[in-house]
VOGU-3710 file (C-alpha; in Angstrom, 3 decimals, decimal comma):
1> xxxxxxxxxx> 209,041/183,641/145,522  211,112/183,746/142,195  210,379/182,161/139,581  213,300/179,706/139,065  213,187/178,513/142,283  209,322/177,468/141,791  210,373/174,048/140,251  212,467/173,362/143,534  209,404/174,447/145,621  206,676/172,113/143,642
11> xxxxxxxxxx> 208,960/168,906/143,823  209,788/169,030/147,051  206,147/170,057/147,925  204,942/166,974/145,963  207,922/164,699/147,563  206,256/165,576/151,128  202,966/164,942/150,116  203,459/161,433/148,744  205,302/160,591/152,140  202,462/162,120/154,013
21> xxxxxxxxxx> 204,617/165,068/154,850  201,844/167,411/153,793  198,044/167,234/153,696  196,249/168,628/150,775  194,904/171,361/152,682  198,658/172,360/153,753  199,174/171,882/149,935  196,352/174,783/149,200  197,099/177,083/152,337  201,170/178,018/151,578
31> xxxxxxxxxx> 199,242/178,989/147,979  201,438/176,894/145,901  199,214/175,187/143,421  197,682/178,993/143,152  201,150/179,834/141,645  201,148/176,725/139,730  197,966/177,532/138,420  198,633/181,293/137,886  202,290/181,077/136,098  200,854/178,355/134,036
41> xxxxxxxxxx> 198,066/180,375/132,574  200,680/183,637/132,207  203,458/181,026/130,494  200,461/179,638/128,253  198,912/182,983/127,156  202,399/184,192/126,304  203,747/181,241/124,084  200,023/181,784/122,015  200,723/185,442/121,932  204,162/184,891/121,238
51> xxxxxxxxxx> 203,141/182,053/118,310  200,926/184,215/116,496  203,519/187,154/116,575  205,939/184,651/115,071  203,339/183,198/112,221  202,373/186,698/111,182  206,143/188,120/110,963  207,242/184,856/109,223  203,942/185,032/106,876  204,504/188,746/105,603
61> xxxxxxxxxx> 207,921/190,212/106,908  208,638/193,149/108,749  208,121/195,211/105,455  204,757/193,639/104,813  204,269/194,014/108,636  204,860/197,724/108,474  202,180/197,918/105,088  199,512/195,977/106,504  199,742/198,507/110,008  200,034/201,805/108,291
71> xxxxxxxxxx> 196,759/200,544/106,031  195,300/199,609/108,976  195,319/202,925/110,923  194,798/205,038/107,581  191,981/203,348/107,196  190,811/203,474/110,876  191,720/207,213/110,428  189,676/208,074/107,467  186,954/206,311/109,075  186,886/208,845/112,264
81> xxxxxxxxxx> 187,595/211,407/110,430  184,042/210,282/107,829  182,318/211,053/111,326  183,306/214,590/111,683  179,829/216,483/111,416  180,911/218,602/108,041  182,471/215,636/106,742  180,321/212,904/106,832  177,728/215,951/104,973  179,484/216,058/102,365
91> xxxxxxxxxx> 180,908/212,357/101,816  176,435/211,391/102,914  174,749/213,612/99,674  178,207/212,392/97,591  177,122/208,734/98,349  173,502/209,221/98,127  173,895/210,781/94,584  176,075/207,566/93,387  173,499/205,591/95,081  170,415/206,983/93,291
101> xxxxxxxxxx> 172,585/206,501/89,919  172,857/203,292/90,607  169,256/202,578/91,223  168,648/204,255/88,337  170,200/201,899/86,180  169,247/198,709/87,689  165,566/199,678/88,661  163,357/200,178/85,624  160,648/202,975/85,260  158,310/204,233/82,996
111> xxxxxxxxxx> 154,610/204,496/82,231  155,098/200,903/80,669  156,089/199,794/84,030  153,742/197,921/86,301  154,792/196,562/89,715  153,274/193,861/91,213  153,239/193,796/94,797  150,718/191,874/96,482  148,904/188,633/94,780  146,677/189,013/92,693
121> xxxxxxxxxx> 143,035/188,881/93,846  142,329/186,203/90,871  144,812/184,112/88,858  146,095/185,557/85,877  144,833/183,617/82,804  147,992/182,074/80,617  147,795/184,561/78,205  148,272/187,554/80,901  151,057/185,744/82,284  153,070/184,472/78,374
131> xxxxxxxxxx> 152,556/188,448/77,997  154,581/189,118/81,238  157,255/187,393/80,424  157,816/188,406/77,151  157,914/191,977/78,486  160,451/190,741/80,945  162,529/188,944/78,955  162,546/191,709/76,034  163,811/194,533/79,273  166,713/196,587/78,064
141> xxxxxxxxxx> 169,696/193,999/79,288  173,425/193,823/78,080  174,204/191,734/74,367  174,910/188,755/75,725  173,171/187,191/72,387  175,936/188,773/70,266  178,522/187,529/72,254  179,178/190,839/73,349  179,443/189,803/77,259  182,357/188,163/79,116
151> xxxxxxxxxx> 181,462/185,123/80,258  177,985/185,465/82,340  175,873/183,187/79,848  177,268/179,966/78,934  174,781/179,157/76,075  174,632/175,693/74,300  172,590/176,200/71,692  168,796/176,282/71,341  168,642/172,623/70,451  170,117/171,816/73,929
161> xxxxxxxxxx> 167,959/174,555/75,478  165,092/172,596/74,383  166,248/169,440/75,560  166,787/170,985/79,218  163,250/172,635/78,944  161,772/168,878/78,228  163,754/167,037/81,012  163,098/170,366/83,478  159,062/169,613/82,816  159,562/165,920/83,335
171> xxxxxxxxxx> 161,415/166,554/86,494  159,934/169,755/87,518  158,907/168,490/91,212  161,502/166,477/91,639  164,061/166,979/95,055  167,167/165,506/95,203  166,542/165,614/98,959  164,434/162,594/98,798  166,247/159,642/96,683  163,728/157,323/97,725
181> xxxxxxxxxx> 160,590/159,407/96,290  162,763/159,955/92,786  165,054/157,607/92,101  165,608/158,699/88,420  167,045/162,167/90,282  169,544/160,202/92,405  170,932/157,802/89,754  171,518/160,889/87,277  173,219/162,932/90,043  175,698/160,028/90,832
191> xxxxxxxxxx> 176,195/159,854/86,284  177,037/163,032/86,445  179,355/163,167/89,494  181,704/160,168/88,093  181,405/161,732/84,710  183,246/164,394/85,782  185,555/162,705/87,837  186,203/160,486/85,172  186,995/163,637/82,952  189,660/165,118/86,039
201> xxxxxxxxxx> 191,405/161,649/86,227  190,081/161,114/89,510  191,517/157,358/90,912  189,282/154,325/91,267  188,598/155,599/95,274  187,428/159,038/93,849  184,239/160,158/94,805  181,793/163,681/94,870  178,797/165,602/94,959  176,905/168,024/92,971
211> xxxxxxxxxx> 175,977/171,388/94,268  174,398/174,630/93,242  177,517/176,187/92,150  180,801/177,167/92,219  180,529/178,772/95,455  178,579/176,008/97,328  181,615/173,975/96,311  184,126/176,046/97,506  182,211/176,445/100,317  181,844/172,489/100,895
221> xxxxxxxxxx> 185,708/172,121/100,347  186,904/174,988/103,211  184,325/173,291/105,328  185,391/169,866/105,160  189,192/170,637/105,512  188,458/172,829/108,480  186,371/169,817/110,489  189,193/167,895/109,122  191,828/169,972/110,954  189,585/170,198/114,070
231> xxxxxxxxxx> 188,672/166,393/114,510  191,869/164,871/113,420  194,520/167,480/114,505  192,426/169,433/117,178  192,882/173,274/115,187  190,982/175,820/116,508  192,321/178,898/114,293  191,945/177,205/110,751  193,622/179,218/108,325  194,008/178,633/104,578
241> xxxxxxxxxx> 196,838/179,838/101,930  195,544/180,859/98,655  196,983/182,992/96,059  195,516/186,857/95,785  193,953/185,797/92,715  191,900/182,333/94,164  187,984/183,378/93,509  186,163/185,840/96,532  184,711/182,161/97,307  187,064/181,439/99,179
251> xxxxxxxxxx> 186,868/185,005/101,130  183,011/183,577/101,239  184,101/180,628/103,061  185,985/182,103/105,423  183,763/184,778/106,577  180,803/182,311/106,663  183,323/179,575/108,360  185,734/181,349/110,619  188,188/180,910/108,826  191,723/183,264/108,500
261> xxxxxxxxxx> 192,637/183,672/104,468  196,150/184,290/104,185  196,754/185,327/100,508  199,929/184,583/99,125  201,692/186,772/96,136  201,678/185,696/92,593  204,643/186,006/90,049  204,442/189,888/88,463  205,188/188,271/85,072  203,685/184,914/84,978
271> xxxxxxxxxx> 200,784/186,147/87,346  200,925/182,237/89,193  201,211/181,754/92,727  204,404/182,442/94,339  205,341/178,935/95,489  208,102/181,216/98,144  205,295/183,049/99,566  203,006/180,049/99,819  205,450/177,879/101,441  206,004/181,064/104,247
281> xxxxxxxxxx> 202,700/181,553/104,851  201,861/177,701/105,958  202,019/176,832/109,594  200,398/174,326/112,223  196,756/176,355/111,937  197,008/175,308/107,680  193,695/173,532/106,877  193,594/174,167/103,004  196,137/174,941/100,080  194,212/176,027/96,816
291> xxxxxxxxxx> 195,205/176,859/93,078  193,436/177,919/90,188  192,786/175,953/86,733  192,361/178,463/85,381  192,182/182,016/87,905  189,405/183,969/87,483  191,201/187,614/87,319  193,832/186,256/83,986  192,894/183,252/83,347  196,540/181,584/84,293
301> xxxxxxxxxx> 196,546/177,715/85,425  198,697/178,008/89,023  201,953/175,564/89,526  199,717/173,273/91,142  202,285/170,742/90,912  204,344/173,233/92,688  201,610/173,033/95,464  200,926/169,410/95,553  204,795/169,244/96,634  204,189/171,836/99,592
311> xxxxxxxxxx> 200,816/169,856/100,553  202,227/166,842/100,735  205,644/167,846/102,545  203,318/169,361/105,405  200,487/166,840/104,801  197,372/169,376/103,625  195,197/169,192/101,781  195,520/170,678/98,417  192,219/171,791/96,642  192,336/173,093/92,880
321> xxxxxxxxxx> 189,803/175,680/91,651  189,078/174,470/88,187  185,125/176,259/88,340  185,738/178,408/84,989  188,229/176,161/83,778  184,969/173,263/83,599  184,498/171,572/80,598  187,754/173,392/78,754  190,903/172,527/80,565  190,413/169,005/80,907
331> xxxxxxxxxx> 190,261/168,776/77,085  193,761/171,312/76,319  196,293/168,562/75,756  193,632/167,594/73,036  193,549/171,063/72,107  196,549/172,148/71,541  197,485/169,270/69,659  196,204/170,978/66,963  196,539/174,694/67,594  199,731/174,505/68,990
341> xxxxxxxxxx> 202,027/171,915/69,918  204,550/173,548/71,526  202,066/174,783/74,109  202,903/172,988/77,501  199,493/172,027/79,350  200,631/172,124/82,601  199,347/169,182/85,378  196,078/170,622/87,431  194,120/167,433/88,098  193,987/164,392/90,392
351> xxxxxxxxxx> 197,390/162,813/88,260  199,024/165,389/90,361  199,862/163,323/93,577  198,908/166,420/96,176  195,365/167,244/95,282  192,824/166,061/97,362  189,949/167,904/95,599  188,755/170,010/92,486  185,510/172,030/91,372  183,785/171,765/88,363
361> xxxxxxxxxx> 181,125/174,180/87,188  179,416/172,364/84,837  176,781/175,067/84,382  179,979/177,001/82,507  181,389/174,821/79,858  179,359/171,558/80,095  176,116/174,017/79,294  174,114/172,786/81,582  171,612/175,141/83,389  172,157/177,366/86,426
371> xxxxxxxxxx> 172,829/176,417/89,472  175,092/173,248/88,832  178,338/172,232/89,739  180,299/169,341/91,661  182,812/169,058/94,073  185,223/166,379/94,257  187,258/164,214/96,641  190,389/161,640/95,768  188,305/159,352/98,657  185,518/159,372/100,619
381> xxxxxxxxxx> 188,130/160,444/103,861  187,796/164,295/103,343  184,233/164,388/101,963  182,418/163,180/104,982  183,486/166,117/106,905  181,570/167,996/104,524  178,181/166,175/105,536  176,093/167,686/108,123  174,304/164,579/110,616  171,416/165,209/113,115
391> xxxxxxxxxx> 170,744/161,484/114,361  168,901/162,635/117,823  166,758/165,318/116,112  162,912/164,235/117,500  162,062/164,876/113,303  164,305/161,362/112,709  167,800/161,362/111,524  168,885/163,874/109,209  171,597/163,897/106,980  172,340/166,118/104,198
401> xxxxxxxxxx> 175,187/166,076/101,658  175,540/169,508/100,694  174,848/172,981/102,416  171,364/172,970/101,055  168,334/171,101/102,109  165,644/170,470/99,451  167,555/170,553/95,922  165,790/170,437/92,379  165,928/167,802/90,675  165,019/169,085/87,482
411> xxxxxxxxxx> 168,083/171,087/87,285  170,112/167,760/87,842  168,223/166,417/84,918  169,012/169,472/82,560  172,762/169,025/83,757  172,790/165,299/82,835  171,078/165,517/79,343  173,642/168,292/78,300  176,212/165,280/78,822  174,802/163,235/77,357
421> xxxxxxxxxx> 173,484/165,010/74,392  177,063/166,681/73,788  179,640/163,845/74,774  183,469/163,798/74,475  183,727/164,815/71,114  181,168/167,807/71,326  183,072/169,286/74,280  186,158/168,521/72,754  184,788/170,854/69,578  183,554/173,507/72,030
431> xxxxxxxxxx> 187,099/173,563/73,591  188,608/174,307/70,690  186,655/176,932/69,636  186,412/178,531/72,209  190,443/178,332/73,114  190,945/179,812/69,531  188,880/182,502/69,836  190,727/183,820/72,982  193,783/183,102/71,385  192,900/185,008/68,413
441> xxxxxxxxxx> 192,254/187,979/71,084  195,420/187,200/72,667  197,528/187,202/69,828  195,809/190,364/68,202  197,138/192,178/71,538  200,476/190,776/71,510  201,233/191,052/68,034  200,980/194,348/68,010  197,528/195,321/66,389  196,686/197,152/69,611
451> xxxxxxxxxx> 199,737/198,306/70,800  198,636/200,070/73,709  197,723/197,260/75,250  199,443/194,138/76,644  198,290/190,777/77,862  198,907/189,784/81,462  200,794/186,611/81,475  200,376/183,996/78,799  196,665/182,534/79,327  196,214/178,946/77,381
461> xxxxxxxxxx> 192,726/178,836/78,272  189,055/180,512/77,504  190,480/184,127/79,627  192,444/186,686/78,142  192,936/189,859/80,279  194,878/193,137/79,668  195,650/196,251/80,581  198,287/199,353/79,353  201,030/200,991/80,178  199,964/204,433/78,633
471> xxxxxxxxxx> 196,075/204,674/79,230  193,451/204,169/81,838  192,603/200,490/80,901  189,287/201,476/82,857  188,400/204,196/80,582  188,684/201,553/77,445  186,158/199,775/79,577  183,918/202,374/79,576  184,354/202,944/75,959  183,728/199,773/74,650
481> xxxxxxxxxx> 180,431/199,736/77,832  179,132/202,281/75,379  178,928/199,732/72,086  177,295/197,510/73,731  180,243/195,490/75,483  180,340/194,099/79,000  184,025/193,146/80,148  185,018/192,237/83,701  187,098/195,129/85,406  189,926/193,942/87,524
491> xxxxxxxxxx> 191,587/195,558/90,238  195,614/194,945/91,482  196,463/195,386/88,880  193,978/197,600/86,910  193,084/195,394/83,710  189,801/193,966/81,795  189,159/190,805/80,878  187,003/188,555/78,253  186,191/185,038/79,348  184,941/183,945/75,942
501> xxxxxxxxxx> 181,995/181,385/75,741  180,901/179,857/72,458  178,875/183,278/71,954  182,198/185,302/71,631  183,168/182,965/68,509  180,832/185,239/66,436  182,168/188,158/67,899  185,865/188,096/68,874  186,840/189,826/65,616  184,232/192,430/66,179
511> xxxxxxxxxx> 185,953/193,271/69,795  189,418/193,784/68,030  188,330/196,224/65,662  186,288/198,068/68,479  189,447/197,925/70,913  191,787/199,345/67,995  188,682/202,341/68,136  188,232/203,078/71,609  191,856/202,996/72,896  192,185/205,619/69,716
521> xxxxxxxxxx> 188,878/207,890/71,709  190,500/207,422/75,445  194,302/208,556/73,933  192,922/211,971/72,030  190,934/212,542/75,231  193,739/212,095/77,511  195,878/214,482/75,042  193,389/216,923/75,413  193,357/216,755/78,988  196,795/217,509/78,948
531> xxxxxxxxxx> 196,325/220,644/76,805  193,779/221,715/79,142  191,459/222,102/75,670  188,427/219,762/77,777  187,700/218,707/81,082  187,133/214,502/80,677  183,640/212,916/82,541  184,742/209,713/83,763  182,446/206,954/83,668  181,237/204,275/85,759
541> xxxxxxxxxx> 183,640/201,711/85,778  186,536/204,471/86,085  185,184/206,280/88,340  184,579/203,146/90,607  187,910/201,548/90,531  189,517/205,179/91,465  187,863/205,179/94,552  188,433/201,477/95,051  191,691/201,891/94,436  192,165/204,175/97,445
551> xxxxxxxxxx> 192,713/203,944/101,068  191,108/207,395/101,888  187,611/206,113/100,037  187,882/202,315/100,301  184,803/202,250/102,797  182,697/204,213/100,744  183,026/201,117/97,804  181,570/198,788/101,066  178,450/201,035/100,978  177,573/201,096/96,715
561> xxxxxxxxxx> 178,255/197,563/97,416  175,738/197,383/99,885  173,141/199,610/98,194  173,616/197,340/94,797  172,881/194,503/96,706  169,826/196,297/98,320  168,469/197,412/94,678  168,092/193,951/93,733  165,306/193,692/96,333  163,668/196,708/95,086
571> x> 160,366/195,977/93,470
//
């Protein structure tokens, strides 16, 4: 039977079994509703095949189509061929050398060194165990004291530090998990939550939690827009659109949540999101938008204005990243008041009509101790999907907030007297001087006192990153490694970054004069490269990013990944 005359066939098949023309059974034996059946599953499965065709050639183009393939199967090819016999030989003692390097350098040894790896038969007295610790603590470790570390260690001072120690004793076995057993715990969590959502102009309905981090919050925020999506518009393929520079959180989320990350282009000269390429990539699977306030990679605020108009036009939920920005980009319209008033502070909060919810790290710029952070909501709509109910469990009902269970109170304590000790007009201070010191950075670069070097878009935060046009920006790194610095590397493009703190105030000045030195080493080693006069050793953080860099070797960064993450089991 063809198909166009099956429509003919069914109606006048259903006509003659409403006047009792046909039984059922007549129905099932001339195997029509097996045809109905069959061509409906065929037309179904082709319209989803044919959907997702259409969303991925609309999302990247035929060009980007034809990229994202031939990666695809060079990688799949270098794979195969990493299992030819003679091969893999070679690429297995290549790997196992870089991996007993890096061992090397994270694992201590040493006749000094004692490893303890049962418990101990008696307790240690408190003078064996002060000992310990001041061994441990005094282990060779990068300068983060003399500012000489981007970001990392967001240090408030040691009169703070004592503070936190005294409220950390007082609250030391406190758990946030049980409000009714500490009470103190619960009323300081909900301070600290409308604190901040006071600070991000949150409206009257705005509401939040805390959580152990900036990931946990990004974390929370995919996972309550997905069970958003799936409850209110029945999605079963969530996807979210995020910029390629939108923290590996998100990536986090996804993998943990099931979750397709579409990452949309930025601007090559601004380095923000390319509204174009955002507004392409959103379909009827679109859970999430996100931004940055600032990005982690330049430290450039995203057009989240330019987002909030997509979200709301398509009616999705917009979230904005602000974990590094913290306690510093809520204060730059203060800021820059005084450093610079023709410096445009561009909308990132809840004034902008779109965003549904931000993340603070306020174990960054508000000081307080590691793990904290909060994530916020404009209402309580969205952040129910992020709680997680068991009412039938035979334990009692069970609800928790966040993705963790028992939570310590003590840190929520250290979080809320760093608030309150430092206030508006402390973080205010801290803004500024922190913001001029990475201007002073900035400006050093683009006025010309490096000239090598250039600064990737125009940051107006606590970021500066750059790279060069006429040196390996990763052999700088590995220059300025060796005096005792410890810069983030970037990839696409190759750059380094600083995210100053209020340690890099001391020593901001100290990094120009070494960067005027070391791009001055890596440009008379190049040149004598070229003259064939000495073969250049890479180091570490060159030699890493070349083979990160490349298709033929990209798996092989998957396994130092791996066996770093391994080492830090290693006792």
């Amino acid at each position: 039977m063809a198909v166009n005359d099956l429509p003919q066939q069914i109606g006048s098949a259903v006509a003659r079994l409403l006047v009792g023309a046909v039984t059922y059974a007549d129905l099932i034996e001339s195997n029509i509703l097996i045809r109905v059946l069959r061509n409906a599953v065929f037309v179904t499965f082709s319209l989803r095949i044919a959907a997702r065709g259409y969303r991925e050639l609309r999302a990247r183009g035929i060009v980007g189509l034809v990229r994202d393939t031939y990666t695809f199967a060079a990688k799949r090819f270098f794979k195969i061929l990493f299992t030819v016999p003679s091969v893999k030989q070679k690429v297995d003692a290549e790997l196992s050398q870089a991996l007993a390097k890096l061992e090397q350098g994270m694992i201590p040894t040493g006749p000094d060194i004692t490893r303890h790896l049962t418990l101990p038969q008696t307790g240690w007295s408190d003078e064996q165990i002060e000992r310990e610790l001041e061994k441990l603590s005094g282990m060779k470790h990068s300068a983060w004291e003399d500012g000489k570390v981007s970001g990392a260690v967001y240090h408030g001072g040691e009169e703070l530090l004592d503070l936190q120690t005294k409220a950390y004793r007082v609250f030391s076995v406190a758990n946030q998990l049980h409000p009714d057993v500490f009470p103190g715990v619960r009323k300081m969590e909900a301070e600290v939550v409308n604190m901040v959502l006071n600070l991000f102009k949150a409206p009257g309905s705005g509401v939040g939690t805390s959580t152990s981090g900036g990931t946990e919050s990004l974390l929370l925020a995919c996972l309550a827009a997905k069970m958003k999506a799936r409850i209110e518009r029945g999605v079963t393929e969530p996807e979210i659109v995020a910029p390629i520079t939108i923290h590996a959180g998100f990536d986090k989320a996804a993998y943990y949540f099931g979750i397709k990350l579409r990452h949309a282009a930025i601007d090559p000269v601004t380095f923000k999101v390319d509204l174009k390429s955002v507004k392409r990539l959103i379909n009827s699977n679109t859970i999430l938008i996100a931004g940055s306030a600032p990005n982690f990679p330049h430290g450039i605020i995203d057009d989240i204005e330019g987002l909030s108009t997509l979200a709301v036009k398509y009616k999705i939920p917009l979230h904005v990243d602000a974990c590094l920005g913290s306690f510093v980009v809520p204060f730059l319209d203060k800021v820059y008041e005084d450093l610079d008033p023709t410096v445009q502070v561009p909308l990132f909060d809840f004034r902008v009509p779109g965003v549904t919810s931000i993340s603070c790290d306020t174990h960054k710029y508000a000081f307080a101790p590691k793990g904290s952070s909060v994530i916020m909501y404009r209402d309580q709509s969205l952040r129910r999907y992020q709680y997680f109910l068991a009412t039938d469990w035979s334990g009692g009902v069970y609800a928790s907030p966040t993705l963790a269970g028992s939570r310590p109170g003590a840190l929520m304590a250290g979080c809320w007297v760093s608030l309150m000790k430092i206030g508006q007009d402390g973080y205010l201070q801290s803004a500024k001087e922190i913001v001029s010191s990475a201007r002073a950075l900035q400006h050093a670069i683009k006025n010309g006192q490096v000239p090598e070097l250039y600064v990737l878009g125009d940051p107006i935060s606590s970021v500066v990153s750059f790279s060069s046009n006429s040196i390996n920006i990763y052999d700088v790194a590995d220059q300025l490694q060796q005096k005792g610095w410890h810069l983030s590397a970037l990839q696409n493009p190759a750059a380094i970054h600083l995210a100053c703190t209020k340690l890099s105030i001391q020593s901001v000045q100290e990094l120009i004069d070494d960067l005027k030195k070391v791009v001055q080493i890596v440009k008379s080693q190049a040149d004598a490269v070229d003259a064939k006069d000495i073969k250049k050793k890479q180091g570490d953080v060159a030699m890493l990013y070349g083979v990160a860099g490349s298709i033929s070797t990209s798996g092989l960064v998957d396994e130092l990944a791996v066996g770093f993450l391994n080492n830090l089991y290693k006792a």
